[in-house]
Structure formats: C-alpha cells, structure tokens
N, CA, C and O of each residue as an XYZ file, in Angstrom:
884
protein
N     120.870    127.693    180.649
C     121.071    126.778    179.517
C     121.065    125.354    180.052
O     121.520    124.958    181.124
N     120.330    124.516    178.886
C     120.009    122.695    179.866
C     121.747    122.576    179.575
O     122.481    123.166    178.781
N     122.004    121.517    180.624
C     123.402    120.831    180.223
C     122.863    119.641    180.862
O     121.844    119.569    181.550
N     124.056    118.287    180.401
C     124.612    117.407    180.925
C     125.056    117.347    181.649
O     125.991    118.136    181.515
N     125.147    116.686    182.974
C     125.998    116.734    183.683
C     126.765    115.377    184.057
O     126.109    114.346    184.207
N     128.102    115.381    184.201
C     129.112    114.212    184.322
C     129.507    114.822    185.783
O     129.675    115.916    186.321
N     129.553    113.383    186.097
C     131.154    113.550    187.346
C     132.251    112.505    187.165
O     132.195    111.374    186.681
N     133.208    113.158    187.659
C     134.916    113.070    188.080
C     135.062    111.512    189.174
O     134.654    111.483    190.336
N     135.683    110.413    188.509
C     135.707    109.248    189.213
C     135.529    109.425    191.173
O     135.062    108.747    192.089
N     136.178    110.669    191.022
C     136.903    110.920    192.812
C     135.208    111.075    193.679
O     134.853    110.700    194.797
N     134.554    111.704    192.708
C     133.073    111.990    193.501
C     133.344    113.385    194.571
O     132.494    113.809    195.354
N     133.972    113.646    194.487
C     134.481    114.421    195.619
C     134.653    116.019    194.932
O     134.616    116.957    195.728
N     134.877    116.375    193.174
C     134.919    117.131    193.396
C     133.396    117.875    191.802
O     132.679    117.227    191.038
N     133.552    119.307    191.986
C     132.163    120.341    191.155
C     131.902    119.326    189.844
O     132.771    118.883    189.093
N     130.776    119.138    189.797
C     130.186    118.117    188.183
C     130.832    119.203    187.262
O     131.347    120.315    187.383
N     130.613    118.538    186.536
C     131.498    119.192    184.814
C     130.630    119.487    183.874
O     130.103    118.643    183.149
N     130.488    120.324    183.840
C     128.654    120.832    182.597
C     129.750    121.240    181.156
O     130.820    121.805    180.928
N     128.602    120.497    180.411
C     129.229    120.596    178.794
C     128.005    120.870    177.609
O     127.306    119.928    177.237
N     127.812    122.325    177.032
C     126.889    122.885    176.620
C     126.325    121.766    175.649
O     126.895    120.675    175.622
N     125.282    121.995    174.898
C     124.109    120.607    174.223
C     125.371    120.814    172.737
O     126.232    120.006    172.389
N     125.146    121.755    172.316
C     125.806    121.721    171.011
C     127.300    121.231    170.998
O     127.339    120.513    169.999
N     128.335    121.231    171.471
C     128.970    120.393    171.646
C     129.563    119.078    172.105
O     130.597    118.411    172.065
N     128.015    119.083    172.676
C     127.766    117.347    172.653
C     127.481    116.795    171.745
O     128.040    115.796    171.292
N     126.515    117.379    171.303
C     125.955    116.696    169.849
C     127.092    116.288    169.011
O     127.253    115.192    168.473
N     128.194    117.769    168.957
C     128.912    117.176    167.586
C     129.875    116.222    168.072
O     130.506    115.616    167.206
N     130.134    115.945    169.368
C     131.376    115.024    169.824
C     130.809    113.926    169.610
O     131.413    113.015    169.045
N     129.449    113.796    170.053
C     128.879    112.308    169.760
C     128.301    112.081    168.012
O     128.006    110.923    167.714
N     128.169    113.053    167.029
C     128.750    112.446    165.776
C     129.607    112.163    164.908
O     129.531    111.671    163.782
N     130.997    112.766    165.971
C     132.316    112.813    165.612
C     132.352    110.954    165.909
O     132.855    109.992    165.329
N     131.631    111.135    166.967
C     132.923    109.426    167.340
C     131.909    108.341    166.980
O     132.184    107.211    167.383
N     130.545    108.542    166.141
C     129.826    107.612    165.730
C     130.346    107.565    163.978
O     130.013    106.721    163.145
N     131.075    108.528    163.820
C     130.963    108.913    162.226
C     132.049    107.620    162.278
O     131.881    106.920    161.280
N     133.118    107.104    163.162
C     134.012    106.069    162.745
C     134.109    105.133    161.911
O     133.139    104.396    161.727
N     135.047    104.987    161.365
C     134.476    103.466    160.128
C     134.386    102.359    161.470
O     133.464    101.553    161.345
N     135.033    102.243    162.452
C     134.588    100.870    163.258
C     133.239    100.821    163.901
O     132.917     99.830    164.557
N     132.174    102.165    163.700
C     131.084    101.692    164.052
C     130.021    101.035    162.701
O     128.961    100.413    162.776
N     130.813    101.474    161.525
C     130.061    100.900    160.054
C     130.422     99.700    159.315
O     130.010     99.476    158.176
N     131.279     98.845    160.041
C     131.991     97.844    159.315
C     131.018     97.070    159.068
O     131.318     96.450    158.048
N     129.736     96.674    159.538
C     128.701     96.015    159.193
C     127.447     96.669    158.395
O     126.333     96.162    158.266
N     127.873     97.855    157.917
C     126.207     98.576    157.153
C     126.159     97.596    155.852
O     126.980     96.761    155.470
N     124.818     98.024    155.268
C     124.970     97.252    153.700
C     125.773     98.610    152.958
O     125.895     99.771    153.349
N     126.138     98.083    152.017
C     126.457     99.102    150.799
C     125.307     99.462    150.223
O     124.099     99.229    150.242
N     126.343    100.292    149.567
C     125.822    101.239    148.390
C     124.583    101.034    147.678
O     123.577    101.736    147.782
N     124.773     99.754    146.755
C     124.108     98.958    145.770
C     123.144     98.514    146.639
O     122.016     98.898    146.327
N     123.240     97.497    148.116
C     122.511     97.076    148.416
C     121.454     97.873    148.827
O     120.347     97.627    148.348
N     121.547     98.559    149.426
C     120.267    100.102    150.082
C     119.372    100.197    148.899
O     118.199     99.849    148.766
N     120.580    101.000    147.698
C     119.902    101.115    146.660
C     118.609     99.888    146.412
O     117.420    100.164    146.255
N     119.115     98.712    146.424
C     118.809     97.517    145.799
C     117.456     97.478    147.256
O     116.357     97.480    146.700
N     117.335     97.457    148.334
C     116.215     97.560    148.847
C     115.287     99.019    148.751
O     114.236     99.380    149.279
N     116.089     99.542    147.954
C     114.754    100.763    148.015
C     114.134    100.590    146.555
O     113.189    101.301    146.214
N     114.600     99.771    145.820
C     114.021     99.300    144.670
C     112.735     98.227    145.108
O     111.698     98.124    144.453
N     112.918     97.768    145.855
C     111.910     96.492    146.242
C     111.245     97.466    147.057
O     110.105     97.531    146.597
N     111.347     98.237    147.997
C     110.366     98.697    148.810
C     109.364     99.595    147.683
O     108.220     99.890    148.029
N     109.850     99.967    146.424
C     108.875    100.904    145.576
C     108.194     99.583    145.015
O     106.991     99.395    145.195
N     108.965     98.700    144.350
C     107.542     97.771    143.797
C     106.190     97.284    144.439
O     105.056     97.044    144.027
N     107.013     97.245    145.943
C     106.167     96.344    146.804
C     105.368     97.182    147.054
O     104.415     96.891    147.777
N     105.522     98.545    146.503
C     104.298     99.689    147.158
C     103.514     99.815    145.789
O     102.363    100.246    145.720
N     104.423     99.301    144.479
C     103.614     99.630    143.172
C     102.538     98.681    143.283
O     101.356     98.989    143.135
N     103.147     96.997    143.663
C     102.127     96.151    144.012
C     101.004     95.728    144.638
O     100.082     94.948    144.399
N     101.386     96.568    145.636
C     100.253     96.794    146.829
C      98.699     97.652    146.212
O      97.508     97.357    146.111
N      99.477     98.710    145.942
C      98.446     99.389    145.306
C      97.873     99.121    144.204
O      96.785     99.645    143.964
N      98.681     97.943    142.970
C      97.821     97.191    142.132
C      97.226     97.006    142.707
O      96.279     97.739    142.420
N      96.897     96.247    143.793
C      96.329     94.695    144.536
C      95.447     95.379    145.023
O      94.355     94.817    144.935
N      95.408     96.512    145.584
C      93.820     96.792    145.991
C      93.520     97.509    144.523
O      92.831     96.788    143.802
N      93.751     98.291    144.161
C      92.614     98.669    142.832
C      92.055     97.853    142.067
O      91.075     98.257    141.441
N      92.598     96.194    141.857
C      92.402     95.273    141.019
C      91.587     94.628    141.840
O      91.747     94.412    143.041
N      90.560     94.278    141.034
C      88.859     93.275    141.947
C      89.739     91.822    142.378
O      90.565     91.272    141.650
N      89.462     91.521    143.299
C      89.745     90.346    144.144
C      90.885     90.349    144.735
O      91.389     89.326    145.200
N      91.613     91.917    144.799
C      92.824     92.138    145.429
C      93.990     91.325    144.880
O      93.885     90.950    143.712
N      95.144     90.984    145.599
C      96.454     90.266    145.004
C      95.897     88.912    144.124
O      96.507     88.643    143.090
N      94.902     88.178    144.473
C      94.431     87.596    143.261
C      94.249     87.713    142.069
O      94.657     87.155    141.051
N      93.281     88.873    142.427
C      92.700     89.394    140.990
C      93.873     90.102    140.286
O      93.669     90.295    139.087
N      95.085     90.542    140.775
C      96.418     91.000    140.194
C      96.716     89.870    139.456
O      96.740     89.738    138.232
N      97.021     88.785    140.647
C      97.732     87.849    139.341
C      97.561     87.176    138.214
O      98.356     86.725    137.389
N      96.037     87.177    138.329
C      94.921     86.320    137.447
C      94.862     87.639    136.138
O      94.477     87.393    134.995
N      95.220     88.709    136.496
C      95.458     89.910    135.422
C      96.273     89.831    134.861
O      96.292     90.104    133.661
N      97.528     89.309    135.712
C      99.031     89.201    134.642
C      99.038     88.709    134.370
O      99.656     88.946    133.332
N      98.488     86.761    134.378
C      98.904     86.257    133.875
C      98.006     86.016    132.341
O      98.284     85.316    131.367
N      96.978     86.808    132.586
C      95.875     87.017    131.151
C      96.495     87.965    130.215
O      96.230     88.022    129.014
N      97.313     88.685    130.823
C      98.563     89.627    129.762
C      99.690     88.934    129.230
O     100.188     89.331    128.176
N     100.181     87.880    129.870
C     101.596     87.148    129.644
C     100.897     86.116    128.035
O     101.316     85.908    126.896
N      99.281     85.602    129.078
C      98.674     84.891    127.751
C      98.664     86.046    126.337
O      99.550     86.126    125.487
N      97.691     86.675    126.389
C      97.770     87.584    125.131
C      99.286     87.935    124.728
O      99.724     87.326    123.751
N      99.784     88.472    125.105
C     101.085     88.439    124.349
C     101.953     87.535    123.513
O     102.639     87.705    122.505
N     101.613     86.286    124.471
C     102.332     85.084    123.650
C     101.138     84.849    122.847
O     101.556     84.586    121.720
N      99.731     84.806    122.855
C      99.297     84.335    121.336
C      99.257     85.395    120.434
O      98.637     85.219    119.385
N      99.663     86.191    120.592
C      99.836     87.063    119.729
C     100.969     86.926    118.915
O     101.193     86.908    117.705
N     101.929     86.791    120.463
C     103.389     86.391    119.304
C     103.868     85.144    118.392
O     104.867     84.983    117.690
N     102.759     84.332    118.685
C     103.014     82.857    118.433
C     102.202     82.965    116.570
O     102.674     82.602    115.493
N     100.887     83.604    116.901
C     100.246     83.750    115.752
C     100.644     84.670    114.778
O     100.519     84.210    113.643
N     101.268     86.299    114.849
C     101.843     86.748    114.107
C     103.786     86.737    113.956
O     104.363     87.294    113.021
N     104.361     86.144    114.849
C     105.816     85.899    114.370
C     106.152     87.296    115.669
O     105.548     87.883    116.566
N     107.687     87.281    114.930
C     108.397     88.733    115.825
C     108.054     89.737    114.939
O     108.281     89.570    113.741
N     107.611     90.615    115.287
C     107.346     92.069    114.440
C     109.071     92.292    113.671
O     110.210     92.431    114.117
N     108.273     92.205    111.956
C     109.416     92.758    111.422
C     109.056     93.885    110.817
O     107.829     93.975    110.833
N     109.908     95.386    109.939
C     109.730     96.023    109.371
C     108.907     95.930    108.113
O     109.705     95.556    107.253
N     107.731     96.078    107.569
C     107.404     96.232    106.399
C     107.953     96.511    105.349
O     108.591     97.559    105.457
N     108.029     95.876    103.970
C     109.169     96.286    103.187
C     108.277     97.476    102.507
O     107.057     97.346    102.412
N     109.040     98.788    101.980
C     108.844     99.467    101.150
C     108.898     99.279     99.896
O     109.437     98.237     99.523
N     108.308    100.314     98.773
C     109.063    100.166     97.348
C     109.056    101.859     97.474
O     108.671    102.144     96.340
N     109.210    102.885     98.029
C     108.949    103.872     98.142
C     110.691    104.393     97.848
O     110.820    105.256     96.980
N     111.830    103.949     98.462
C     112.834    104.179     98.275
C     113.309    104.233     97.315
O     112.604    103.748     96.429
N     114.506    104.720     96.898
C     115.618    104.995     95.677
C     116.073    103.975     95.970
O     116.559    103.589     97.033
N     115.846    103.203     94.461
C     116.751    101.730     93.963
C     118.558    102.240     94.161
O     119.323    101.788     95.013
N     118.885    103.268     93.121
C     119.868    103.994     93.516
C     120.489    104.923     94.587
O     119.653    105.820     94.691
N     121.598    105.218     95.517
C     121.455    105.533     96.281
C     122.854    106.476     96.660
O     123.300    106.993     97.685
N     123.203    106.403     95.468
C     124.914    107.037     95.117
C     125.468    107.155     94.077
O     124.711    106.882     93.145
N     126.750    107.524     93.684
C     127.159    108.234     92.246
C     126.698    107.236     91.238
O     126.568    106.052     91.549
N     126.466    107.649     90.125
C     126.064    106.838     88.721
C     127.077    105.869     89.133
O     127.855    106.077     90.064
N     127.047    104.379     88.141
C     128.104    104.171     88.339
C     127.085    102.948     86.944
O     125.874    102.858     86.746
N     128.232    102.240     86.281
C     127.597    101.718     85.355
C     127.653    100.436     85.479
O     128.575    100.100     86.223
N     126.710     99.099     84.822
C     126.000     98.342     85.107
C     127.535     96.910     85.027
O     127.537     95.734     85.392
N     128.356     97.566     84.544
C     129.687     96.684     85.308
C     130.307     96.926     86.291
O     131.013     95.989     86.664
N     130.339     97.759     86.848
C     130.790     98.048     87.777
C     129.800     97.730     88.970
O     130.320     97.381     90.029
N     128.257     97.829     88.889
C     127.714     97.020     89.956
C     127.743     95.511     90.039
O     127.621     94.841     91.065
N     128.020     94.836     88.119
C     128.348     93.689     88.815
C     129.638     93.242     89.191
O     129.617     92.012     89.146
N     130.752     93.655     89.541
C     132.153     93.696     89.934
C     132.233     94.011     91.315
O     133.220     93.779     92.013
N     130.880     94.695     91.808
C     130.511     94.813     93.243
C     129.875     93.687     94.116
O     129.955     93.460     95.323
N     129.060     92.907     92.859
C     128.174     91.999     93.241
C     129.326     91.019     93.626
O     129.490     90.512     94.735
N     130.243     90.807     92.296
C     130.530     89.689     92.614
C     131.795     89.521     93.916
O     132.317     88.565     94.491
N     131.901     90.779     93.970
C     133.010     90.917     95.351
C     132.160     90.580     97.120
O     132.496     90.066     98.186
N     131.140     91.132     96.634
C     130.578     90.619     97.801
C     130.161     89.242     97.913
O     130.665     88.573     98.815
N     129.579     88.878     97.378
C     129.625     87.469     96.865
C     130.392     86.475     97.098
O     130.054     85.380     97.549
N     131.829     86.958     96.689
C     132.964     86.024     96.901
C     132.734     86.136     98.548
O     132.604     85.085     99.175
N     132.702     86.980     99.011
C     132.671     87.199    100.588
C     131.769     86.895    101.732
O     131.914     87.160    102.925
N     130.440     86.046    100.875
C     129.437     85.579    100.958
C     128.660     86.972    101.743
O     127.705     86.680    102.462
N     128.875     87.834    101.678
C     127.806     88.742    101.845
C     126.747     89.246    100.659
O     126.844     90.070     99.750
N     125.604     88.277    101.146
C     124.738     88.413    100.157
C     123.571     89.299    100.033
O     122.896     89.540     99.032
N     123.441     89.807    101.415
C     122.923     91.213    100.966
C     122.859     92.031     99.818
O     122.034     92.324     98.953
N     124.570     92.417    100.262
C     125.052     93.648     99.284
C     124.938     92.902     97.877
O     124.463     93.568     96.958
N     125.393     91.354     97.568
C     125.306     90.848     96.779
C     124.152     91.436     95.894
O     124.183     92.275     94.994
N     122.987     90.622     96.521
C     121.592     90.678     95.933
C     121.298     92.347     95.554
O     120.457     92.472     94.664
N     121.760     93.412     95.997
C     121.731     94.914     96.517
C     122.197     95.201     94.674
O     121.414     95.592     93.808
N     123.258     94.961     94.537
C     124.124     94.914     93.638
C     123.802     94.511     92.149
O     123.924     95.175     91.119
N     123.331     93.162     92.355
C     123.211     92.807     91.206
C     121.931     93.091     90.721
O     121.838     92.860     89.515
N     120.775     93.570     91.321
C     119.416     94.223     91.011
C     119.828     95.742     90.054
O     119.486     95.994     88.899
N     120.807     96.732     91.154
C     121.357     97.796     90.435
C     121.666     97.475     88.960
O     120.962     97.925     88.056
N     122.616     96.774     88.762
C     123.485     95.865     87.505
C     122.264     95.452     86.557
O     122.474     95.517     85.346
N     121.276     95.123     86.908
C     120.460     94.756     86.177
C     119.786     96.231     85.444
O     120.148     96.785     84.406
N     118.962     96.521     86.157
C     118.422     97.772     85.797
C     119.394     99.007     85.169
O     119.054     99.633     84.165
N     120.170     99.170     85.623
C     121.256     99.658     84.915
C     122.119     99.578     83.513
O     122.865    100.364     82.930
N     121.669     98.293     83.271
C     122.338     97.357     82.059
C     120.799     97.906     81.276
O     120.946     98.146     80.077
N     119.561     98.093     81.754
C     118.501     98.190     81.108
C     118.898     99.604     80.294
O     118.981     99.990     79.128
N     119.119    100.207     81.851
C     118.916    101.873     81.099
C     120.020    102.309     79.891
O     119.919    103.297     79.164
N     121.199    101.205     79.877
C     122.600    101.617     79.271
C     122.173    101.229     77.536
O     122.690    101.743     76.544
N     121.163    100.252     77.559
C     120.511     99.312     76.300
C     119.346    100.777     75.696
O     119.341    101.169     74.528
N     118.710    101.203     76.501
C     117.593    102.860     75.827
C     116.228    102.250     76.331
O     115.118    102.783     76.347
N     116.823    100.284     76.966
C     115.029     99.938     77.365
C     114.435    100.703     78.800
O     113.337    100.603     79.347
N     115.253    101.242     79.040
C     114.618    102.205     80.404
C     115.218    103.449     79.972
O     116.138    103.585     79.166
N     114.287    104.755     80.906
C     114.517    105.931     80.701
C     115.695    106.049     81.697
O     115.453    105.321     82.660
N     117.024    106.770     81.848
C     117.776    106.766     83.298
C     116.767    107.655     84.365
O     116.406    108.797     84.080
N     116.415    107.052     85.474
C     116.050    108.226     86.457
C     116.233    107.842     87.874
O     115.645    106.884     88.376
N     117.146    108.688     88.577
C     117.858    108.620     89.529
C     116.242    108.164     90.593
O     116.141    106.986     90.935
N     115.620    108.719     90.828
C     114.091    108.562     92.215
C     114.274    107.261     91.600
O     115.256    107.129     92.331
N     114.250    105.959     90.813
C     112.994    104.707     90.360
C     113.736    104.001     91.460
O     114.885    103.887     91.886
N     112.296    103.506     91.755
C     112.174    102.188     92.941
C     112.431    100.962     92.386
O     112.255    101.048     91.170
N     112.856     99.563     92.805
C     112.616     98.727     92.170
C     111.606     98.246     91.874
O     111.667     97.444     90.942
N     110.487     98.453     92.394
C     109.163     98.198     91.869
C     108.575     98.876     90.446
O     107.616     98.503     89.770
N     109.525    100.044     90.225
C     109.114    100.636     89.102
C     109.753    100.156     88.346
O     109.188     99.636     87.384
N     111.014    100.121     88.427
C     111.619     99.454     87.613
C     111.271     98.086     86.934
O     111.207     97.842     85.729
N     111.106     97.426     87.780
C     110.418     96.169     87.093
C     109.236     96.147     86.268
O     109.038     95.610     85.178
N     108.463     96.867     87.038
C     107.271     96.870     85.904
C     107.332     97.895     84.772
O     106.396     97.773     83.982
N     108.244     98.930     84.476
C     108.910     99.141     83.231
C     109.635     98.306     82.517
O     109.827     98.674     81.358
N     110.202     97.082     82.901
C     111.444     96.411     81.980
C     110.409     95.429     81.544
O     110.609     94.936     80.434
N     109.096     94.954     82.339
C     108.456     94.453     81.821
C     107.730     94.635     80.401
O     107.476     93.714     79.624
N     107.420     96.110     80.188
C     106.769     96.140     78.958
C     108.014     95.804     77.743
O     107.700     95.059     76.813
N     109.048     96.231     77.786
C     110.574     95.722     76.885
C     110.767     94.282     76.710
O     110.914     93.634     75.674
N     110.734     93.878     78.064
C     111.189     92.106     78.552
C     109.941     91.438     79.017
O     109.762     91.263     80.222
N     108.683     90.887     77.738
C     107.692     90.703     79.018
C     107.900     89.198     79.053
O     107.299     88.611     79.953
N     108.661     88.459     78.216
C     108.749     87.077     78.751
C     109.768     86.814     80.086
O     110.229     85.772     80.550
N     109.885     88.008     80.426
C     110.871     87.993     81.836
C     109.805     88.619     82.845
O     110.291     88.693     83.974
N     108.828     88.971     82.789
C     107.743     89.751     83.472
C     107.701     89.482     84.929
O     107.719     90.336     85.815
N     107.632     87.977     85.098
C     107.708     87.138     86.477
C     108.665     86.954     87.683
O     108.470     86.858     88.895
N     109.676     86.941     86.968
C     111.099     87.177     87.270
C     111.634     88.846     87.697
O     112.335     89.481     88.485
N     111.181     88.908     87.117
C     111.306     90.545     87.066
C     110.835     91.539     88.649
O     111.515     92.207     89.427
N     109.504     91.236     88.590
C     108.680     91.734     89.663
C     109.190     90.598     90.794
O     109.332     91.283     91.807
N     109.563     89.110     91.167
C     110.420     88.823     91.872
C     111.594     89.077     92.422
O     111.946     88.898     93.588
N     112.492     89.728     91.051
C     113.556     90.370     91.838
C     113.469     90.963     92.582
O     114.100     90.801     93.626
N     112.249     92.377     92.279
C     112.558     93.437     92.939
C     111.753     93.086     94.455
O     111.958     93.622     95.544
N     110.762     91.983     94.106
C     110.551     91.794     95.332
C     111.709     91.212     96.579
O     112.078     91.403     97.738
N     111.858     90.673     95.800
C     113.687     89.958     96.904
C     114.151     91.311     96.952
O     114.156     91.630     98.141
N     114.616     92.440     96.106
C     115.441     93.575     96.777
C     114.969     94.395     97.972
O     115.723     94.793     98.860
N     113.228     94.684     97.899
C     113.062     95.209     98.615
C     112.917     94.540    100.103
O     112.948     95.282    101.085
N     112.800     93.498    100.215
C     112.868     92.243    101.388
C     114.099     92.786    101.853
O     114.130     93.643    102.736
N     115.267     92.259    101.214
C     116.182     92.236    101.716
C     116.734     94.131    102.280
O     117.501     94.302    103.228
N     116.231     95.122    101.583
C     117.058     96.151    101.698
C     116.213     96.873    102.671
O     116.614     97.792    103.385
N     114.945     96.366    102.649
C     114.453     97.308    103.563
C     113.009     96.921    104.399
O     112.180     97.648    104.946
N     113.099     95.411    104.241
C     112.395     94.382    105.040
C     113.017     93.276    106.220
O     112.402     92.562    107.012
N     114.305     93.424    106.023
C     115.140     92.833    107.068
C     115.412     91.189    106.870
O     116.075     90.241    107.291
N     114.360     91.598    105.878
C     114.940     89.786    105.291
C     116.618     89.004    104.640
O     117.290     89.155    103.620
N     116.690     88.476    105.421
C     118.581     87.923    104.768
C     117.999     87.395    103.571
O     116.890     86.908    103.349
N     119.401     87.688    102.566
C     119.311     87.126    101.171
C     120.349     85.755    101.374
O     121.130     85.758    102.325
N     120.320     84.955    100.722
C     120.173     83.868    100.110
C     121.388     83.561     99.193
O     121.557     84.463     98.372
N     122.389     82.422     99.089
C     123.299     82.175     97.637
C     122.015     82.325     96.185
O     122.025     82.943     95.120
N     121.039     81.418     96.856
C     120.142     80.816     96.252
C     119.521     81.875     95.032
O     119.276     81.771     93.830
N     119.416     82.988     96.113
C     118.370     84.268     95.892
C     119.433     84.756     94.410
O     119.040     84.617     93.252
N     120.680     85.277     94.758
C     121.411     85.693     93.895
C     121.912     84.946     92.889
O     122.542     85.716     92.165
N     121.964     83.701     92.412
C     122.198     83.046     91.841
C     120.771     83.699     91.237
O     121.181     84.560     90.459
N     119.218     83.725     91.200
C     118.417     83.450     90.513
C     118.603     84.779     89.501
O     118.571     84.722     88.272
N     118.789     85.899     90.249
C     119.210     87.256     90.056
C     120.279     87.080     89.039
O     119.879     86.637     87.963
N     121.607     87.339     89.145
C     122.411     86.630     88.376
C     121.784     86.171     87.011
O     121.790     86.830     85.971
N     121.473     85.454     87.117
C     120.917     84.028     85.748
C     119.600     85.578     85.162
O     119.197     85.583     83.999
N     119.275     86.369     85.874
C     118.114     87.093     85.305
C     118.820     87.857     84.797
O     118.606     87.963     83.590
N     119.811     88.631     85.285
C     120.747     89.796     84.853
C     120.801     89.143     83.220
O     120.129     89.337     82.207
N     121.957     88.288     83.559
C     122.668     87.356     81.949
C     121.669     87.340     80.868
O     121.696     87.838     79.742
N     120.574     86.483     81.632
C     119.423     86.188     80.412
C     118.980     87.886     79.615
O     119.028     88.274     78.447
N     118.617     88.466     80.736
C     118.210     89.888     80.149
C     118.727     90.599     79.402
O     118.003     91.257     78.655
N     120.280     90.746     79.312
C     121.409     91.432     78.920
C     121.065     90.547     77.071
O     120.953     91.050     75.954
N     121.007     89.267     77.498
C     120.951     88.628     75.717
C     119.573     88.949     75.187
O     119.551     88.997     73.957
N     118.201     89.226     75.891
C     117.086     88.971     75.490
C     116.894     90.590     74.435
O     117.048     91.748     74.822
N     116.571     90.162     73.249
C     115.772     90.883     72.349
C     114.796     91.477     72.835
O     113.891     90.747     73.239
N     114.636     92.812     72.959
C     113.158     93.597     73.584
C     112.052     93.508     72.363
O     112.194     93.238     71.170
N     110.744     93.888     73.250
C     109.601     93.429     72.119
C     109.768     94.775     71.735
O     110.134     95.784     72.337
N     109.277     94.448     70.163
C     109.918     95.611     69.037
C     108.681     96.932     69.356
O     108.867     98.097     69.008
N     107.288     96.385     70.165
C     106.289     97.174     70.065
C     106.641     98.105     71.442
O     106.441     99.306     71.620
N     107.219     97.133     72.313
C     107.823     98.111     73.785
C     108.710     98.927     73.288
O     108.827    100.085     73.691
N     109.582     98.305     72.164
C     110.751     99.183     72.229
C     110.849    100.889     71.577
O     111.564    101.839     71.897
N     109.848    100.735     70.611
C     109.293    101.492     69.888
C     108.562    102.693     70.475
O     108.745    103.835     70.055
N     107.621    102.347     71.589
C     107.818    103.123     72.359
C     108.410    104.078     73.376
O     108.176    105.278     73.525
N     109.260    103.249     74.066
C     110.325    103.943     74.373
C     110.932    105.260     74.410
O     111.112    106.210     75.172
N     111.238    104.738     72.835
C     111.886    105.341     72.022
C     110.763    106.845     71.575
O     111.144    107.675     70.750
C-alpha cells in the first residue's frame, strides 16, 4: 500500500507511515475550519458571479451568430430598443379594449333608488368609478321600472342604450355616451371623472321627467 512517509524531529528513530485514506480525511478535517474561509465570497456573491458568467456566455454566443460579431449585436439591440419606443411613443401604453359584451348588471335586482343611494355614496367618497358604475345601473333601471325597457338580467350597456333610445330619442346622444363612459370605465381601465358623473346624473334626472315617444312606447308595450 503507497503511504506517506513523516519523520520524528530526533531523526534517529523508524519513519511513521499513515495509510492515503486517512490522510485525506485529516487534511479535510483541518481545511474544513472557518479560519481557513474567513475570506471566501458569500452566498449571494458566487451566486451573483455565476449569473454574469451565464450572460457573458449568452453574449458571446449572440456575438458570433450575429453578422459583424459584438458589433453587429449591439447595432441589433439597439434597433430593438428603437422599435419599441416608436412603437410605444406612437400607440400609447397598451390598454385593455373596452367591451360591451358584459352584464350591465352584475348582482341581486336591486331598484333604481337604491343604485342611486349607491351612486351617491360613492360619490360623496369621490370614488367615481363605482359612482359612474352606479348611476348608469340607476338609469336603466329607472327605465325598466317606467315599462320603457323590457327587465333583462344579460343587457349590456350598449343595448341598453340603444333601446332607451327608441322611447327617449331626444336623449339618443347622451344615451349611447353614457354607456360609452360605462364601458371605458368598467372594463377599459379608463378613470371616471366628477365631470363624467355629473353629466350622467343630469341624464338620469332629465330621463326620469322625459315623456317617451308615444310611437316607441306603444310598441313596447
């Protein structure tokens, strides 16, 4: 068997043989010490260079597949950084498309005072979302409570409007505005407005007094 061999300060007396495998582990016993690691990097940092050693290999290998090598890389990114920003500059931040596909309604009946007692609570609270949310319900609701709409739980506000239109058509304009502001706001991401609900509001009131045309109503009916 190979060994090591040591000698005894005196010189004088048999060398001292010490088999391989228990060398090995004595010498990772006394390297394992924290006083031989007081200088390693940490944790994070290792981590944190084996993060750079993968880019620098993601990069590398851009740099030759890309024509003119690390040039032709950068002259690539930075023709991507361009397109992106005129893209973003010319169409805005991507927002959601508004629907009219959704239920105007979206929970228990509830009647066209009581959505505006909702409106106006939110309102006071300047949350005008729910505001604007609210007083569209209140409106259409006040329609269906009058016989100028049929009640039906599915109607969109888009339907809705262009039903209250044939009843209310000197409100026709207004009308198809509201629901355009509802669906903005409820499901286009657009913030509503004092402004917005105030106009809403003033449409509700007016509507609630307006006489339906006797030839819409008739139908209806």
């Amino acid at each position: 068997m190979a060994a090591a061999w040591l000698t005894r300060a005196g010189g004088d007396e048999p060398p001292v043989t010490i088999p391989r495998d228990p060398a090995r582990e004595a010498a990772e016993h006394e390297l394992s010490k924290p006083a031989y690691h007081q200088n390693d990097p940490s944790w994070f940092m290792r981590a944190l260079n084996k993060f750079w050693e993968w880019i620098d290999k993601l990069l590398s290998a851009a740099s030759g597949a890309a024509p003119g090598g690390a040039v032709g890389l950068i002259v690539i990114v930075l023709a991507v950084v361009a397109v992106a920003a005129a893209l973003w500059w010319r169409l805005g931040t991507p927002r959601r498309s508004p629907t009219s596909t959704a239920r105007l309604f979206d929970d228990r009946p509830r009647s066209a005072a009581e959505h505006r007692a909702a409106a106006e609570a939110h309102a006071a609270q300047g949350h005008w979302n729910q505001a604007v949310q609210e007083r569209m319900r209140a409106l259409v609701r006040s329609l269906e409570e009058r016989a100028l709409l049929d009640p039906r739980p599915g109607r969109t506000a888009d339907e809705a409007a262009g039903e209250a239109s044939r009843a209310l058509p000197q409100h026709t304009d207004r009308l198809r505005a509201a629901a355009r502001d509802f669906d903005d706001v409820t499901y286009g991401g657009r913030s509503a407005t004092p402004e917005m609900y105030q106009r809403l509001t003033a449409l509700d009131t007016e509507a609630e007094h307006t006489a339906p045309s006797l030839t819409a109503s008739g139908a209806a009916r």
